[in-house]
N, C-alpha and C positions, 0 to 999 in steps of 0.2 A: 331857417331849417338847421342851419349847420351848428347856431350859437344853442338848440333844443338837443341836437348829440352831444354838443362838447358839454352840458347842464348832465347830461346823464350820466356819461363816463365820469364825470367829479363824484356823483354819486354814490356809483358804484365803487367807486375807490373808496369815498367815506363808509360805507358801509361793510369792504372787505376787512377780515378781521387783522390786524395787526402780526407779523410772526414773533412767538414769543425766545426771547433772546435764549430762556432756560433750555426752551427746544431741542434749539442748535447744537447742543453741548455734545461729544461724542456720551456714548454710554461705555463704561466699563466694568467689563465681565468679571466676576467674583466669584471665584471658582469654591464649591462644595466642600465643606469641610466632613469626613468619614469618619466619625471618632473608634465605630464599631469595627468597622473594616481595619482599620490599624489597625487595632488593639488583637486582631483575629490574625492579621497578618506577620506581627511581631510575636505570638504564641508560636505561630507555625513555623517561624524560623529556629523561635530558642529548642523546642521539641527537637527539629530535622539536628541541628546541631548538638544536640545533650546526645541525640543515637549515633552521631560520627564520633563524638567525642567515647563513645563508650565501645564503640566496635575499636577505637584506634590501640586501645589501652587489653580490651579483652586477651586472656592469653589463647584461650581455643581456636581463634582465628588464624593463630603461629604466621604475624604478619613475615614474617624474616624465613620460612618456607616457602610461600606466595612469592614470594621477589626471586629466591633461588631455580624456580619450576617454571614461572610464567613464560621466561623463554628457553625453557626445557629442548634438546634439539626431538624427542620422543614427540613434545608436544605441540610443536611447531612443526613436524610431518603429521598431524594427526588432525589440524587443524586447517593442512593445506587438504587433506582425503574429504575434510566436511566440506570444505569450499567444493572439491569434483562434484561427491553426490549431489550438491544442492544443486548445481550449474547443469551438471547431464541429467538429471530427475525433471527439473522443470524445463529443460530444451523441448525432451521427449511430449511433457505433459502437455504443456504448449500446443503442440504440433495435434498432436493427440485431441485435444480437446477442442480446437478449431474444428477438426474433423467431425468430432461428436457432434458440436455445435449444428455444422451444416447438415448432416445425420437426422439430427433432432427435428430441423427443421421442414426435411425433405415434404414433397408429397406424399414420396411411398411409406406405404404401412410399415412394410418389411423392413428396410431400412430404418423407420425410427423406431421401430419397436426393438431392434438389436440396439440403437444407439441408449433407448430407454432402458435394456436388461444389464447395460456397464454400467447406469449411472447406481439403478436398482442395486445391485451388487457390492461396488466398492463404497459409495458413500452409506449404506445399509450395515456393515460388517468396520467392527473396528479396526484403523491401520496396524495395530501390533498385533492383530490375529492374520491378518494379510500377511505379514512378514513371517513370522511363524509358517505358514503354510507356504510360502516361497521357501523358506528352509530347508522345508521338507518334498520340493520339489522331484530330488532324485531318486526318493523314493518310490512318489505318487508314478512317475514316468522315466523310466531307467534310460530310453533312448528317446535322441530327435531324429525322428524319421520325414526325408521331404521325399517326396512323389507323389504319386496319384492314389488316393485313398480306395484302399480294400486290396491294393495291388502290390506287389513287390516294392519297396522303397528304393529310391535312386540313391541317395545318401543314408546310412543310418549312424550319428555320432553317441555316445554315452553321456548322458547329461552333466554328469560329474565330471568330466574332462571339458566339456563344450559351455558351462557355463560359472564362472568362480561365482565367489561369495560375495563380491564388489557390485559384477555385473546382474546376479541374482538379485541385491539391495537398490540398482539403481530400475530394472526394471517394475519391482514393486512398488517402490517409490511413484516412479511416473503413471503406472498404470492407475494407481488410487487420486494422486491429482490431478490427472485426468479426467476423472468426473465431477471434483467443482470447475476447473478451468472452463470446459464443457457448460456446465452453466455461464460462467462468467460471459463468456464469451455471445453466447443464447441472448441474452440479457441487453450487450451491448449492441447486436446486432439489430436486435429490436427497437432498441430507441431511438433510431433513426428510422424520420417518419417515410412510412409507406411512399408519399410522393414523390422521395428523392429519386424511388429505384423507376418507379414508371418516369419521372421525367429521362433518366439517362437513356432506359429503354428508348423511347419516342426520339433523340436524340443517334437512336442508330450503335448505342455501345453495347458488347459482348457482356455476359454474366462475368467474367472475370473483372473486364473492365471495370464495369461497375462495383465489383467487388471492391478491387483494389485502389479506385480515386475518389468513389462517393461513399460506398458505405462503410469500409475500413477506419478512413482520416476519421471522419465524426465518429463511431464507436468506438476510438481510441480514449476518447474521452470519457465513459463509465469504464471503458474493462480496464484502465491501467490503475486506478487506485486498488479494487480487491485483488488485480493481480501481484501487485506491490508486495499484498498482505501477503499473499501465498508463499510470494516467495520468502519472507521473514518466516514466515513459519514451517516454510520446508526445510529450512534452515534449523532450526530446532526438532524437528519431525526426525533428522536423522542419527538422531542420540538413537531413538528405541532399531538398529539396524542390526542391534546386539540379537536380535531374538532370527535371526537370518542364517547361522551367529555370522558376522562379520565383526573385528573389534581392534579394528586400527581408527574408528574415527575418534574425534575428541573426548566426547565423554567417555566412552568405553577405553579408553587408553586411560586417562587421567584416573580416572578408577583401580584399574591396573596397580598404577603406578602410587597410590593411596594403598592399595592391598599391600606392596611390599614395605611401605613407611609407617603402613600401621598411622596413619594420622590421615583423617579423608578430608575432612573438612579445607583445608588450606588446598587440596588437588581441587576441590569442590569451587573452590573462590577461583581459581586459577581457570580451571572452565568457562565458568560463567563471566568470565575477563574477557576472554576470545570472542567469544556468543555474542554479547554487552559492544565489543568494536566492531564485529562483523556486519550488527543489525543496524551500526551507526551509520555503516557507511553506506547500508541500504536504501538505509531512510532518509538520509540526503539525494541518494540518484531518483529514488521514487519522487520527490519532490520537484527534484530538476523536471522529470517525464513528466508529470501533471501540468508543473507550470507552464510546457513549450504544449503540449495536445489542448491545455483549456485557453488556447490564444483566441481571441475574438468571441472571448462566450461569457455572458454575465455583464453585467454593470461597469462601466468608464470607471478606470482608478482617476481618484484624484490625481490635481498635480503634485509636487511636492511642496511647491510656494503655498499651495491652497491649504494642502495640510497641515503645515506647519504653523499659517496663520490662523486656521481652525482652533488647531491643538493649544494655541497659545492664552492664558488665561490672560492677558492684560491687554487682548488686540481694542479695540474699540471701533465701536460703528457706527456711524455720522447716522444721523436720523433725520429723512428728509424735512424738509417745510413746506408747508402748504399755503396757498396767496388763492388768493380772488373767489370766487364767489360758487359755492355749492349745487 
């Protein structure tokens, strides 16, 4: 019996097929030649550089005005007034718009139908006719009266002494982004699914609670990138705060100060200098805030080892062998 398996097991050996040596050989990766993508890629360079080379040289640019003005002491207070408005416009909007948010969301009719006539209103109406009529504010309403309405006023101030032209610009400001934050924020609350909030419920925690450690953390993660945006563009938003008039921020000074040089264009580059680092340094913290809120969400990063030896075109990969029998 035993000398009939050991006759088999020969067999099977002889019949297993052989591994063949070429096999074994690691394979190496032969990375893609682009000839089009170059050749598109080296256009696009010599182009970007023919237009530096031609702005460096251009006289209209008056590069030697730009270097005298950029840190202008006018314009570097005028530069620190855009950084205020931006900063108390979007505190306000923020808060503001949370508020809508929950507004919007209410059961009651009354409530989201007041939070639906702000959104109706300021996102409906263009922001430079908003400020315009913030302008003209002490006209429309000579006095702020607080009391009990129809009744003698407890306080009555003159609007024109109770409100500048700073504080008139930052309230319009916030009250118009107010209603995208208001969505933004709509939006993020929403995509946190329904089960979260009945679980906390069932778990015994208050609406705030809940608010603040389940639904909050996760809706961080949609509202911070279009909030990001906003704010880059509030930032730009308050060039037009001329029409309020208010005209110490950046652009409207730099203009100014182009009016008396009779030469705008160099105050123009000088601007858009300020704007250009301000947005820079946005768009980094907005990045830092994305990265730290989208922690645990999406797909396993590689490691770096793994990557490195991915990215690598001359890695090589053993390619197993195969023995015995099918």
């Amino acid at each position: 019996m035993s000398s009939t398996r050991t006759n088999d097991h020969a067999a099977a050996a002889a019949l297993a097929p052989s591994p063949d040596p070429a096999a074994a050989l690691p394979i190496k990766a032969i990375k893609l030649r682009h000839p089009v993508r170059l050749a598109f890629a080296v256009l696009l360079v010599l182009v970007f550089a023919s237009i530096l080379i031609d702005a460096a040289f251009r006289p209209a640019y008056d590069w030697p005005s730009v270097g005298k003005y950029i840190f202008d002491r006018r314009i570097s207070q005028a530069a620190v007034v855009t950084l205020e408005l931006t900063v108390y416009s979007m505190v306000i909007a923020i808060v503001l718009g949370v508020l809508l948010a929950v507004m919007r969301l209410s059961p009651n009719p009354v409530v989201k139908a007041l939070a639906w006539f702000h959104l109706w209103v300021f996102r409906g109406t263009p922001v430079y006719v908003q400020l315009t009529v913030w302008g003209l504010i002490s006209l429309i309403y000579s006095s702020i009266d607080i009391g009990i309405p129809f009744l003698k006023p407890w306080v009555s101030l003159e609007t024109s002494a109770a409100l500048s032209t700073f504080t008139i610009a930052i309230i319009a400001l916030a009250l118009n982004e107010a209603a995208y934050m208001a969505e933004i924020v709509r939006a993020g609350l929403l995509s946190v699914d329904r089960g979260q909030e009945e679980a906390a419920t069932a778990l015994g925690m208050s609406w705030a609670q809940t608010m603040t450690r389940i639904i909050l953390p996760q809706s961080m993660r949609v509202i911070i990138p279009p909030t990001g945006n906003e704010v880059i563009s509030m930032l730009k938003t308050t060039s037009l705060v001329t029409a309020v008039p208010f005209s110490f921020e950046l652009f409207t000074r730099s203009r100014d100060i182009s009016a008396e040089t009779f030469n705008p264009i160099p105050l123009l580059i000088v601007a858009s200098i300020w704007y250009l680092f301000f947005t820079s340094i946005l768009m980094v913290g907005q990045h830092f805030l994305e990265k730290r809120f989208a922690r645990g969400v999406g797909a396993r990063q590689p490691d770096k080892k793994d990557a490195a030896a991915g990215d690598d075109p001359t890695r090589t990969i053993p390619t197993p062998t195969t023995g015995g029998l099918r």
